[in-house]
N, C-alpha and C positions, 0 to 999 in steps of 0.2 A: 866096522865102518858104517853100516846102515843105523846102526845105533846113536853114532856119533849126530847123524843126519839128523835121527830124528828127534836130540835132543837139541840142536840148533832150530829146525821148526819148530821145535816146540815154546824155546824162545823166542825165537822172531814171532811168533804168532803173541805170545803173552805180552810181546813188549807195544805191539802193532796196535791192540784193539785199545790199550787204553791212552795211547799218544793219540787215535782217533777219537774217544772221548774227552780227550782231555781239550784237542785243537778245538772241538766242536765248544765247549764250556771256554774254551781263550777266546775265539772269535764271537762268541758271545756275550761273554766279560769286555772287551775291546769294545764291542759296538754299543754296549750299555756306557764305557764312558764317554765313548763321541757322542752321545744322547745327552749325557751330562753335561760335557763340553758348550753343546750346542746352546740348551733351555737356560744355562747360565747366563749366555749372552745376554736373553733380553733379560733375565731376571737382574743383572748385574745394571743392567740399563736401566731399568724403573726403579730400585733401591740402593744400587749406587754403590762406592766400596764401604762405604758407612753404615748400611744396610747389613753388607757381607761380613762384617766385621759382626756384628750382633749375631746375624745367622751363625757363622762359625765359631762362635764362644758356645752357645747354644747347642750345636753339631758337636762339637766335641765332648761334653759333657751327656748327652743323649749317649754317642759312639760308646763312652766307658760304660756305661750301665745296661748300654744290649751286650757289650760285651761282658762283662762279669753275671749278668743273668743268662744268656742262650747264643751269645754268638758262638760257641764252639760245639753247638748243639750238633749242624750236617756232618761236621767231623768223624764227631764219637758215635751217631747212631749209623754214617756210613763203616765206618770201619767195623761193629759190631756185626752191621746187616752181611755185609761182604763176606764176614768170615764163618758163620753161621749159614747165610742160603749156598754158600761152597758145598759145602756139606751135608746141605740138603734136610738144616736143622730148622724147618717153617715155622713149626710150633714155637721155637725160640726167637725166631725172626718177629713173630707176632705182636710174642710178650714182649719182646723191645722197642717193635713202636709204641705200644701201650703207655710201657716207662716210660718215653722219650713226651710223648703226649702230656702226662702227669708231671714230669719235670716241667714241660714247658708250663702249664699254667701255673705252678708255683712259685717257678724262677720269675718268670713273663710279668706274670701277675703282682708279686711284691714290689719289683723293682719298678713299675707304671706306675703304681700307689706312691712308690717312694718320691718320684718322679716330680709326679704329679703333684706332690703338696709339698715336697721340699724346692720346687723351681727358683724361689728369689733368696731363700740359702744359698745354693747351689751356685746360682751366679753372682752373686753379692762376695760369699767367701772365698770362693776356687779365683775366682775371673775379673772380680771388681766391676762388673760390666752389669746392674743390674737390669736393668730394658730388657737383658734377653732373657729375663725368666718367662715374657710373654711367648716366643718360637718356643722353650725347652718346655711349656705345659702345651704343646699344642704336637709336641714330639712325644710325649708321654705314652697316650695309647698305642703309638706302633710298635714301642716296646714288645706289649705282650701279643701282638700281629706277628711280630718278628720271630717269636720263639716256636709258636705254631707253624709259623713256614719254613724257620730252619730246618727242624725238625720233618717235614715232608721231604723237604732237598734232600736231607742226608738218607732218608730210606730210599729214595730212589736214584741215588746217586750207588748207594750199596747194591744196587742190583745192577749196578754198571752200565746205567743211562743216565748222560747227561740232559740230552735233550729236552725232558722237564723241567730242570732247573735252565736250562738256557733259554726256553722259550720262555718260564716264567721270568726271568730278570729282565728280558725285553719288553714285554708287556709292562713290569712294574714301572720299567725306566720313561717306556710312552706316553703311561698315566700320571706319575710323577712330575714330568717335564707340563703336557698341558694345563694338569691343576696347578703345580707348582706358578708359573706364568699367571693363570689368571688372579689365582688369590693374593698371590705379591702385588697385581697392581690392586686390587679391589681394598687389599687390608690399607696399601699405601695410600689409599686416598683418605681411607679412615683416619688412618692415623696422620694425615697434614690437617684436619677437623679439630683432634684432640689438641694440637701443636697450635691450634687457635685459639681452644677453650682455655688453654692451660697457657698461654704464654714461654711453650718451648720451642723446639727446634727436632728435637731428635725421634718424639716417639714416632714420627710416618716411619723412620727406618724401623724401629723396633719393629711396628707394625707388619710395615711391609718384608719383614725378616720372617717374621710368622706365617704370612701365607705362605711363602716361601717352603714351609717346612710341612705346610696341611698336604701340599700332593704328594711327600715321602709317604704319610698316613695312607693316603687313599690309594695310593701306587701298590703298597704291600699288600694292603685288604684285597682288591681287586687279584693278584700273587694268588693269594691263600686261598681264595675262595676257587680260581682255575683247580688248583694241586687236592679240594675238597671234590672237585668235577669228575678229576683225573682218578683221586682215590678209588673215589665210588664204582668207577670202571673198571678199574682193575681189583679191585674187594675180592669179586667171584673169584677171578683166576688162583689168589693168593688161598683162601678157603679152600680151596678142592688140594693145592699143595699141602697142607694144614691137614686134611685129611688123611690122604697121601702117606705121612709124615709117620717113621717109623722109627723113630729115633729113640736111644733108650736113658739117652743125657738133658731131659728134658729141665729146665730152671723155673725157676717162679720170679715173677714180674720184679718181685723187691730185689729179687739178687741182681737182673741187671737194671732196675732204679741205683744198686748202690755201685755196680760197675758204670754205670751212665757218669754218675759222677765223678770214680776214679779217673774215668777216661778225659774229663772234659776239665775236671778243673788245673791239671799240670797247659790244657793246650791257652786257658784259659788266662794262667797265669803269665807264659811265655807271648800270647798274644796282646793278653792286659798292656805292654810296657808299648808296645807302639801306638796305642792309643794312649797311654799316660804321658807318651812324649808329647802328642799333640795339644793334651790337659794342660800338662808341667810348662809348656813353652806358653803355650798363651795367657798361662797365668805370672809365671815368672818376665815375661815381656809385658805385662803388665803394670809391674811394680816397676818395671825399667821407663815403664813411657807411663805415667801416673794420668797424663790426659787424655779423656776417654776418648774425643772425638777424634784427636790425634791416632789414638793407638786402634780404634776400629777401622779409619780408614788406611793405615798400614796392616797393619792384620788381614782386614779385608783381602787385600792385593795378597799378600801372601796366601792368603789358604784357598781363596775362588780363584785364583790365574795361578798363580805358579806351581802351589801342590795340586790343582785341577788335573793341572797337563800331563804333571810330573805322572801321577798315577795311572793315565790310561795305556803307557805300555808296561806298567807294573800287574796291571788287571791279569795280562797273559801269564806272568809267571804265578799267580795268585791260580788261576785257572788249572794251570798241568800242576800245581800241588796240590789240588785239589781231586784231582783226576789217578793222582799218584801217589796217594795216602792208601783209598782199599786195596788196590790193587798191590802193594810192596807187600801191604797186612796180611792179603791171603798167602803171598809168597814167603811170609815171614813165619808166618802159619806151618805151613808145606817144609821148613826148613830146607825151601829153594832157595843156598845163598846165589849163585851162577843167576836167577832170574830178577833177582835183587839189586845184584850191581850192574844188569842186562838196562834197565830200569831207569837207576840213578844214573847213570853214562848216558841216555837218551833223555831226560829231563834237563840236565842239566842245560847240556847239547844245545837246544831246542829253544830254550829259554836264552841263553847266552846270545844266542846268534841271531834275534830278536830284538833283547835290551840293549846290546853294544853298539849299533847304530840308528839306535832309538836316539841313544844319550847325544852320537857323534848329530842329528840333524837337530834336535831341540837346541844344541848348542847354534849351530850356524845359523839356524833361520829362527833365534830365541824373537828380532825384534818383530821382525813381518809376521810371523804367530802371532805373535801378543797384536797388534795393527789389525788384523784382518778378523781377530775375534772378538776381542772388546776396540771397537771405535772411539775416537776422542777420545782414550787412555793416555792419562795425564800420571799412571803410577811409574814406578820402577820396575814392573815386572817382569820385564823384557831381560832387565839385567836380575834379578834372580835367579831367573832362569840358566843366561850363560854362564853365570856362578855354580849353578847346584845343579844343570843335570846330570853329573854324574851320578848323583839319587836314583835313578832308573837303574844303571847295572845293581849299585849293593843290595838297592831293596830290592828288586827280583831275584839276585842271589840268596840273599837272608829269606824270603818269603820260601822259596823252591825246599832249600835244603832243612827250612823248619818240619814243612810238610814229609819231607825222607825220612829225618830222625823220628816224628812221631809216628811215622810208618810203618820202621820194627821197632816200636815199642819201649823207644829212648824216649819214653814221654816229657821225664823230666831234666834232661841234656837240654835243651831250647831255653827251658825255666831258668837255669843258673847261667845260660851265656846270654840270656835278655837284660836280667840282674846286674850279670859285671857289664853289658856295652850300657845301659843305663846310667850306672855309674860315671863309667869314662864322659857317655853325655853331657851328664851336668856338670861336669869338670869342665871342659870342651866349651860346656854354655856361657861358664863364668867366667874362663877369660876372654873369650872368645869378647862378650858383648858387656861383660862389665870394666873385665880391668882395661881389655882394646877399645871399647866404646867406639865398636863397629855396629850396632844398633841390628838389624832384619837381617843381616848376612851373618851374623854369629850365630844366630838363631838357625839359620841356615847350614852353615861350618860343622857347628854341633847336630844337627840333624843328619848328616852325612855320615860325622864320625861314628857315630851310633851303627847305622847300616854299615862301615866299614868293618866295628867291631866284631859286630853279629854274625856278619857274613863269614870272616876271617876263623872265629872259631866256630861255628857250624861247621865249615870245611874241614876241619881238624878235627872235629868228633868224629864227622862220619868218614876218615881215612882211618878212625882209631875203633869204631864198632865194627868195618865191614871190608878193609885194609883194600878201601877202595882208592889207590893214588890219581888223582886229574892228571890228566896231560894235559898244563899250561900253553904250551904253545898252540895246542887246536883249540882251544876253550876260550883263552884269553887274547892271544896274541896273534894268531892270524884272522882273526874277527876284527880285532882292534887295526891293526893294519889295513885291514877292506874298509874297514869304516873310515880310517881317515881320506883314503882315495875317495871314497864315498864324497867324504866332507869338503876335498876339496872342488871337485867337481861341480858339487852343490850350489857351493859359494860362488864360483865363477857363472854358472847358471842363473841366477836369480843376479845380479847383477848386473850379469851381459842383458838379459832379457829388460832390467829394472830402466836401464838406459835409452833401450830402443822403444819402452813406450814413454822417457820421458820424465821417469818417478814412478812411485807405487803410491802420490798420495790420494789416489782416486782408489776407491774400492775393486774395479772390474782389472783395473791394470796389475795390482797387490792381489789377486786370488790370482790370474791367470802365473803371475812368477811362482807365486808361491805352491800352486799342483804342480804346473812344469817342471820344477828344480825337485820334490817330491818322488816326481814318476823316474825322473833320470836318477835321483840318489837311488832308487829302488834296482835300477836294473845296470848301475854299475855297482852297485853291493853286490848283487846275485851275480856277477860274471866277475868280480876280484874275489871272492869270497872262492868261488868253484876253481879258477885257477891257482890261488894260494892253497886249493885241497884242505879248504875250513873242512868242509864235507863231501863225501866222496858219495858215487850215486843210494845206495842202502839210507846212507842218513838223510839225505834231502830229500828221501822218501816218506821219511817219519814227519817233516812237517806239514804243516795245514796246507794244504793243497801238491804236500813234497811230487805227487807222481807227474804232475801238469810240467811240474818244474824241472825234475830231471828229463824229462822230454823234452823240454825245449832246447835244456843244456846239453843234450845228445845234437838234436839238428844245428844248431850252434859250433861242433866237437869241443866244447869244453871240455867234457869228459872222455877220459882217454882209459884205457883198462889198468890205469897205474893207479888212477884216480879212484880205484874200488878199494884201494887197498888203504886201511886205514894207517893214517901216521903214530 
């Protein structure tokens, strides 16, 4: 019996400390997109969706080349770090920041050069869109910024602190957003000069799409150079570990350079396709709408408003995958299966019940969002939005369950179910927008279908590595139930209120409906959610702030001692 005990604490404790780092790195990720959200505004304001369109050709062709050089850099060297200082292998810990350092500059560094002198290939041939080879050389050197800082993240992420990487992504997003603002309007005034010299129209946006892209540069530096601050501080402590270190399995630097790589190119591969959806679509929408101006200021609205939003509740499931890679790896390690599916059942959980009426309020309140953050928004992306959020549950599923499977070491299961929903994509893309000639919404459609794919067989690998069955009904279905009382609610909220001031076309009258209906979705989600027994008191412990909350739901009595007992 005492045994039993203390191999349930011993669970609950492995499952505990990394759903607190992991909440810590979501509310982190969450608050770096509402930074994004916010700096877009004015940026969207001074260069306009025309601008944004330039920028986002730009951005996506940058996003694939950090990602095929080091974006799966924090990954592979946290999961290495994780499973190595377990065991108390420092010396090995060592030579793998070394690798991971030497990786970065070579990866970092080719692909900036690459960057850098192929920018009006690159947008000329992928995107049709050439103007923005001016933002994509001016993205170039973060490139090799970016490799160097992943590379910090993922070591101190494998020591199982998020809070460097969360404090750095706030800082980067701070610096980002203030430069970003200034140099968008300073380049945009330049470039309305050139648009004189030259007898055009377009280059201020070019322009002003580029400064746009110089505070990502200076946002990372400023990153890197903290985690070079941070390093240095903790140098000593790691050295005397290093000393310490008695290990008799010790590696040399090139063997995990050549594990660095093992590790990183399947994540790399499997990540590569949702970045190549965003390439594949803006190029192939492209060729669909041949006129530039046309097709930047639709594009625009699509990827700075609709995929903006879309993604800041996806950040949180990006976050506990990320928080929930080393930690499954040491457990995979340990051939602790019981702490593994302890794990995946709590991620899952956590994420679910976050994304579900993420998606149910972006739907109801798609138009007064869009209203209250881009002003005099004259696009469609209000109705985008009520069309695709369902985007928020699949891609935080697909994102969460990627993270599991490369967690025990299904590196390459993600690779061949990115491949086949890719696939289905561009199938999806092509009737969807060519032979329907439903134009931004196919583009849309197919962008779902992909996440539905992905997600769908994820969940089927990892019932088939780890004969972990979901229970649908807590997971799916009484979440989705809370959310639509949620929704409904909402709607009658912001409408009742929308009447009694009159309209929301005034700015103060459209914020005050739009927190209100907000605060109220929030806290009839948490009181339908707790009496449908989404979660019972243990799990709503696990989320980011779970113990404030089942305390409340104690003094409340929502929770009854039935409600401990899981469904």
């Amino acid at each position: 019996m005492d045994k039993k005990k203390k191999n349930r604490a011993s669970n609950s404790h492995a499952g505990k400390n990394f759903v607190v780092q992991g909440s810590i790195l979501a509310v982190a990720s969450v608050l770096v997109r509402l930074i994004g959200v916010a700096y877009r505004v004015p940026m969207t304001n001074i260069i306009h969706d025309t601008g944004n369109g330039y920028y986002s050709s730009a951005y996506a062709i940058y996003a694939m080349m950090l990602l095929l050089s080091s974006y799966s850099l924090p990954l592979a060297v946290a999961k290495l770090v994780s499973v190595h200082a377990a065991t108390g292998q420092w010396k090995n810990v060592e030579k793998i920041l070394k690798s991971a350092l030497l990786f970065s500059a070579i990866s970092g560094g080719f692909a900036a050069l690459l960057v850098g002198f192929g920018a009006k290939f690159f947008t000329t041939m992928f995107i049709k869109n050439e103007l923005a080879y001016i933002a994509l050389q001016c993205l170039a050197p973060t490139i090799l910024v970016m490799a160097f800082l992943g590379t910090f993240r993922g070591f101190f992420q494998g020591l199982h602190t998020m809070i460097p990487t969360a404090f750095s992504q706030i800082i980067e997003q701070v610096i980002n957003a203030v430069v970003s603002i200034g140099a968008a309007a300073l380049l945009f005034s330049y470039g309305t000069k050139v648009d004189e010299l030259k007898g055009a129209t377009e280059y201020k946006y070019a322009w002003g799409a580029a400064g746009g892209t110089i505070g990502t540069g200076v946002g990372a530096l400023v990153a890197l150079i903290f985690f070079l601050v941070l390093f240095q501080a903790y140098h000593g402590v790691l050295k005397k570990k290093v000393r310490r270190d008695r290990t008799q399995t010790e590696q040399t630097c090139w063997t995990f350079f050549k594990i660095i790589i093992a590790t990183a190119v399947p994540v790399i591969l499997s990540t590569a396709v949702y970045n190549v959806i965003e390439l594949l679509d803006a190029s192939l929408f492209s060729y669909y709408m041949p006129e530039t101006k046309q097709y930047n200021e639709i594009w625009g609205a699509y990827s700075a408003k609709y995929m903006l939003l879309i993604h800041v509740p996806v950040a949180f499931a990006s976050a506990m995958a990320s928080a929930a890679v080393p930690s499954i790896s040491e457990a995979y390690a340990r051939k602790d299966r019981k702490t593994i599916i302890v794990k995946t059942k709590t991620t899952l959980q956590v994420v679910l019940y976050i994304a579900i009426p993420s998606m149910v309020g972006l739907m109801v309140l798609a138009d007064p969002i869009i209203r209250l953050l881009f002003r005099n928004d004259k696009s469609s992306a209000a109705l985008y939005l009520l069309v695709g959020s369902v985007a928020v549950v699949v891609f935080s599923l697909s994102t969460v369950t990627n993270g599991i499977l490369q967690g025990i070491n299904k590196m390459t299961v993600p690779v061949k179910n990115a491949l086949i929903a890719l696939i289905f994509h561009v199938i999806v893309f092509y009737f969807a927008t060519w032979k329907l000639d439903i134009g931004i919404y196919g583009v849309i459609i197919s962008y779902i279908a992909f996440g539905i794919c992905m997600a769908t067989l994820n969940c089927f690998s990892i019932t088939k590595y780890l004969g972990y069955q979901q229970n649908i009904l807590k997971l799916y279905i009484l979440p989705f139930l809370s959310a639509i009382v949620m929704g409904i609610f909402c709607f009658f909220t912001y409408n009742s209120l929308s009447k009694l001031f009159g309209g929301t076309e005034r700015f103060v009258p459209l914020f005050i409906c739009v927190v209100i209906s907000v605060i109220v979705s929030v806290i009839v989600y948490f009181i339908c959610s707790v009496l449908f027994h989404c979660m019972n008191e243990q799990e709503l412990k696990t989320l980011p702030f779970g113990h404030k909350f089942a305390a409340i739901a104690k003094r409340l009595h929502l929770l009854s001692k039935n409600t401990n007992k899981s469904l």
